[in-house]
C-alpha positions in Angstrom: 114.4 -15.7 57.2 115.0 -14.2 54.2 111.3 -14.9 52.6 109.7 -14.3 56.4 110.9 -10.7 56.2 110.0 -10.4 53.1 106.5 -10.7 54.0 106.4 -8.4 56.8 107.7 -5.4 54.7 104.6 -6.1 52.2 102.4 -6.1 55.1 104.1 -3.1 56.5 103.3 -1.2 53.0 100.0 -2.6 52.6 99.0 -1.3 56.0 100.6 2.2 55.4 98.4 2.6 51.8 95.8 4.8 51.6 92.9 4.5 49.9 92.7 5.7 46.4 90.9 9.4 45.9 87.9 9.1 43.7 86.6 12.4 42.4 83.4 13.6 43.5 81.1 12.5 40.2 79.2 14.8 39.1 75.3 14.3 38.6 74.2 13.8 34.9 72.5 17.3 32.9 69.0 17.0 32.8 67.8 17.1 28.8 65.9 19.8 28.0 62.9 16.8 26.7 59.6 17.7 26.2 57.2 15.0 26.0 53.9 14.7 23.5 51.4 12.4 24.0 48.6 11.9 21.2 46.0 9.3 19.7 46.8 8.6 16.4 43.5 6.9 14.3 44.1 5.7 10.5 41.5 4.2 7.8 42.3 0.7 6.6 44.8 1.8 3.5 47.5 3.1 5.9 49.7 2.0 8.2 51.8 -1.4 9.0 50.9 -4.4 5.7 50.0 -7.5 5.6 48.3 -9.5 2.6 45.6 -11.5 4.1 44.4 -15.2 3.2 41.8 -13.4 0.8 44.9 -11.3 -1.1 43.9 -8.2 0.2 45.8 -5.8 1.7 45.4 -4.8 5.4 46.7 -2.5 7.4 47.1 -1.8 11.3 49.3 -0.2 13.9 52.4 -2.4 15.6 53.8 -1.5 18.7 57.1 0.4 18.5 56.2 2.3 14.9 57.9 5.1 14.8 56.1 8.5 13.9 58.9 11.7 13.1 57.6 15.6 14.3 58.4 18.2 12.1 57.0 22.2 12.7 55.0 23.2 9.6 56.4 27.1 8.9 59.6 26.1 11.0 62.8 24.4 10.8 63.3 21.8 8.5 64.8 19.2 10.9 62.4 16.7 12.9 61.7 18.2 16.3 61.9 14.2 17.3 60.1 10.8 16.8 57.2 9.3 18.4 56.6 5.7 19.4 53.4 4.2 18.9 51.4 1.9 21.6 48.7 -0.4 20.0 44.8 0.2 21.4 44.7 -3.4 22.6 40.8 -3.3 21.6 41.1 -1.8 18.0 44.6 -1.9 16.1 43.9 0.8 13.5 43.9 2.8 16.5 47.5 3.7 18.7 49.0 6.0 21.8 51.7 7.8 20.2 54.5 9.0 22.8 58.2 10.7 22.8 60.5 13.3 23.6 61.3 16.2 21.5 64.4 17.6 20.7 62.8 20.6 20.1 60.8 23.0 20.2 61.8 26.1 19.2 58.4 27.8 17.4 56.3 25.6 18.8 53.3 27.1 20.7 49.6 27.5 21.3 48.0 26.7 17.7 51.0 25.6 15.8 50.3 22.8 13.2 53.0 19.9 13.9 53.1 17.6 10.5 53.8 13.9 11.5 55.2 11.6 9.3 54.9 7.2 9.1 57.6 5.5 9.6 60.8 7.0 9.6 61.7 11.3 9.2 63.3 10.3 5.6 61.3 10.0 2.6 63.1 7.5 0.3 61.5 5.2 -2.2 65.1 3.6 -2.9 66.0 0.2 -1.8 62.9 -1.6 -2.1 63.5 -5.4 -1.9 60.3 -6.8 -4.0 59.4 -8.5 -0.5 55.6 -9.5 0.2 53.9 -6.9 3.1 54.3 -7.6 6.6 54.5 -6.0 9.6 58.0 -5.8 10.3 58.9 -6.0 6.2 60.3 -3.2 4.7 57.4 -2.1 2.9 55.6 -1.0 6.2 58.7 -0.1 8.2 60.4 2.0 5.3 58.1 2.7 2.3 54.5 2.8 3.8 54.8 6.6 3.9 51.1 8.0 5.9 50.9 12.1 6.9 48.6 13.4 9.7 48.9 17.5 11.2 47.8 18.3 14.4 47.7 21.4 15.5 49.2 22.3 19.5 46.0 23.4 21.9 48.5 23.6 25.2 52.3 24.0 25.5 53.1 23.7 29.3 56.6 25.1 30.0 56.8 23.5 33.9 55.9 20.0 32.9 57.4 20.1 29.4 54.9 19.0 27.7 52.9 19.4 24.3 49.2 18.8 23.9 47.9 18.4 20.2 44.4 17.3 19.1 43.7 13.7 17.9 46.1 12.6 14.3 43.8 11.5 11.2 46.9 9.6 9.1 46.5 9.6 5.3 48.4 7.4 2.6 51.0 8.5 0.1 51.4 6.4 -2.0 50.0 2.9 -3.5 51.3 -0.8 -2.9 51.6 -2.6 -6.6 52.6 -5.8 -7.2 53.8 -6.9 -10.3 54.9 -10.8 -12.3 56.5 -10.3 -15.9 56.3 -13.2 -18.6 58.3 -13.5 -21.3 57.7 -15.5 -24.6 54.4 -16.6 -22.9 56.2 -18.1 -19.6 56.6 -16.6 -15.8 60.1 -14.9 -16.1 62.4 -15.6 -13.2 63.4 -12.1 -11.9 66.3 -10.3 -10.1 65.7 -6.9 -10.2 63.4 -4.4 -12.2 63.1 -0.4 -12.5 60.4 1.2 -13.2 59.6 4.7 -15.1 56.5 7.0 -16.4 55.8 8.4 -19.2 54.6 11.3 -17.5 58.0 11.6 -15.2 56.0 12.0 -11.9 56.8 8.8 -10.3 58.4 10.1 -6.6 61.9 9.0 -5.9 62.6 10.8 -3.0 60.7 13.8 -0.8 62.5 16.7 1.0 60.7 19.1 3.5 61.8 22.7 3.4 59.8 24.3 6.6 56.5 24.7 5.4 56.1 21.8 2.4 57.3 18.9 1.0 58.8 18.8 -2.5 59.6 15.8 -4.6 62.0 14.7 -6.8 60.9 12.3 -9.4 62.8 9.2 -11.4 62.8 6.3 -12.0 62.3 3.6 -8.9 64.5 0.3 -8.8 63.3 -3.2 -6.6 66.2 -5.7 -6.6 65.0 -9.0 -4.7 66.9 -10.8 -2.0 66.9 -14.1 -5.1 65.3 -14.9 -8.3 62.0 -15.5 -8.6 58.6 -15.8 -11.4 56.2 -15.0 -8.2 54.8 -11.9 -6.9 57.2 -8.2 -6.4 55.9 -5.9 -4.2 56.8 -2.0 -4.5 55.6 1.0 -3.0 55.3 3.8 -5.9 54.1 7.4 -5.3 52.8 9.0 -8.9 51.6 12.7 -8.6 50.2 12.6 -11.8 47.5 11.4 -9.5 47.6 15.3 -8.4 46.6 16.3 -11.5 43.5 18.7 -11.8 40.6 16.5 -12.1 38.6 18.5 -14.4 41.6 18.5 -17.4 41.2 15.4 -19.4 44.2 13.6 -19.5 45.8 10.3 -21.1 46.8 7.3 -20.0 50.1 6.8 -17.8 52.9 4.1 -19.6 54.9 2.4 -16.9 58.3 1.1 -18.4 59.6 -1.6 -16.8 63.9 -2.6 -17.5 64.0 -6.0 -16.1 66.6 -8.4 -15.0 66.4 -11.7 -15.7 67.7 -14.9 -13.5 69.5 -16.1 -16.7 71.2 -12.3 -15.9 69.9 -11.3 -19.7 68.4 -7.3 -19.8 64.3 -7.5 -20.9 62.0 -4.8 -21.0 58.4 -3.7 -21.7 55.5 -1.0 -20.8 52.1 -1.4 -19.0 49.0 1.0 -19.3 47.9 2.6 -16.0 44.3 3.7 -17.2 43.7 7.8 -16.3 41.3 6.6 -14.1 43.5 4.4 -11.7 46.0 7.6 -12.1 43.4 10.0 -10.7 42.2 7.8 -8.1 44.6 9.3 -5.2 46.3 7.1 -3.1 46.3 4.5 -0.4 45.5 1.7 -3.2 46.5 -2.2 -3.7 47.1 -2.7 -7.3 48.0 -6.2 -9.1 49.8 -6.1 -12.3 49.1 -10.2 -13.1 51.4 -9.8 -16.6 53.8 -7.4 -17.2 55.2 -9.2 -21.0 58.7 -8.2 -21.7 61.3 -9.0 -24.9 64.8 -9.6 -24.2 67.0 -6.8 -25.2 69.8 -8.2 -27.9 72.9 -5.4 -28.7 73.7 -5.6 -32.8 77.2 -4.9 -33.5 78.5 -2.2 -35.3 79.7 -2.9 -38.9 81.8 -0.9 -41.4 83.9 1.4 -40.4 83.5 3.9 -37.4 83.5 7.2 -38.7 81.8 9.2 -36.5 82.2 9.4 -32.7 78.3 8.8 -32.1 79.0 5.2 -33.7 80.8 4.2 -31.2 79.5 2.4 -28.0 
């Protein structure tokens, strides 16, 4: 009796429940998106890599590049990114679509700078890896620039209407071995500097240009290895004035051995592969480096400069 009663009062409450009250949800804000449609066309020394069976260097378009919008003579931010769509007939050739952010400035004949592959300009973290499509090299470091200048802006649609994007290259793809002693040296990680302190670490845009700021650049591979490193270097001593006679550049490599001992050595760039511009493949077959060997001090120490 006792459980049978039991159950009838549960039934009792459960019939006498209401049903819960839901708030009315409220429909998601609208972004205020605008969307850009463009054709982007590049020569064959920008864009994604890949070393072919002949060793040279291609490059083409991959589906889901990225392509950052920034206002020249506006804010510094990118206005948003662009994703590309590969021409199925030619892939040098690609639809580039996205929303913007923004557009505050942007109107009938403003000049919108678009920059491959990402809206930062680092040359930092380079892994040494061999191109590819979808290696870091063309994904993070294979740094192309095209402006396009705004023929329509149509406020009900939300749209922006540019002409055609002509990409161009900035920088060059080396690839570098070093030997030691007269044998291939197994290597970690190198940095390399110029003698002319114009090698490009990193590039910042202030509204209207980019600026540089220049260093040293570092490659530090996944393992050890004698073979090919790859690195993406941008040296505005190629912007020098052509018609000023200038010297060679000295490249100084500071290597790091698999045997984890400190070598180092230079290379000659000729003036002539320095003015040559960019969008280049260049080999270095033999970069020859000396280990580095730290003499002790002896005698005494009587000045602070002798000590290390």
């Amino acid at each position: 009796m006792t459980i049978s009663l039991l159950g009838a009062g549960l039934l009792v409450l459960a019939g006498c429940q209401k049903e819960p009250f839901e708030e009315p949800k409220e429909k998601p804000a609208e972004q205020d998106e605008w969307r850009m449609t463009l054709e982007a066309v590049k020569g064959a020394d920008t864009k994604a890599l890949n070393i072919e069976t002949d060793g040279k260097l291609s490059a083409t378009w991959t589906t889901g590049d990225l392509v950052a919008v920034f206002l020249k003579n506006g804010a510094a931010e990118s206005l948003g990114n662009l994703t590309a769509t590969v021409n199925p007939s030619i892939n040098t050739r690609a639809s580039l679509a996205g929303a913007l952010t923004s557009v505050t400035g942007v109107t009938g004949g403003s000049t919108l700078t678009l920059l491959y592959p990402r809206a930062i300009w680092d040359y930092s973290g380079q892994d040494g890896s061999a191109p590819s499509a979808s290696g870091t090299l063309a994904t993070k470091y294979d740094y192309a620039l095209a402006d396009v200048t705004v023929s329509a802006v149509d406020g009900s649609a939300k749209t922006i209407t540019t002409d055609d994007a002509f990409f161009a290259n900035q920088q060059s793809i080396y690839r570098v071995k070093f030997t030691s002693s007269d044998n291939p040296l197994s290597v970690k990680q190198f940095t390399v500097s110029s003698s002319h302190n114009k090698l490009v670490q990193s590039r910042s845009y202030n509204g209207s240009a980019w600026t540089s700021a220049f260093g040293s650049v570092s490659v530090v591979s996944a393992s050890a290895t004698a073979d090919w490193l790859y690195m993406s270097l941008r040296n505005e001593y190629a912007d020098h004035d052509p018609l000023i006679a200038i010297d060679d550049d000295v490249y100084t490599f500071v290597v790091k051995g698999s045997d984890n001992a400190t070598y180092t050595g230079t290379k000659s760039i000729p003036a002539t592969t320095a003015l040559s511009g960019y969008g280049h493949f260049i080999s270095i077959e033999n970069v020859t480096v000396s280990k580095l060997s730290l003499l002790a001090k002896t005698g005494a120490i009587a000045l602070k400069e002798d000590i290390w």
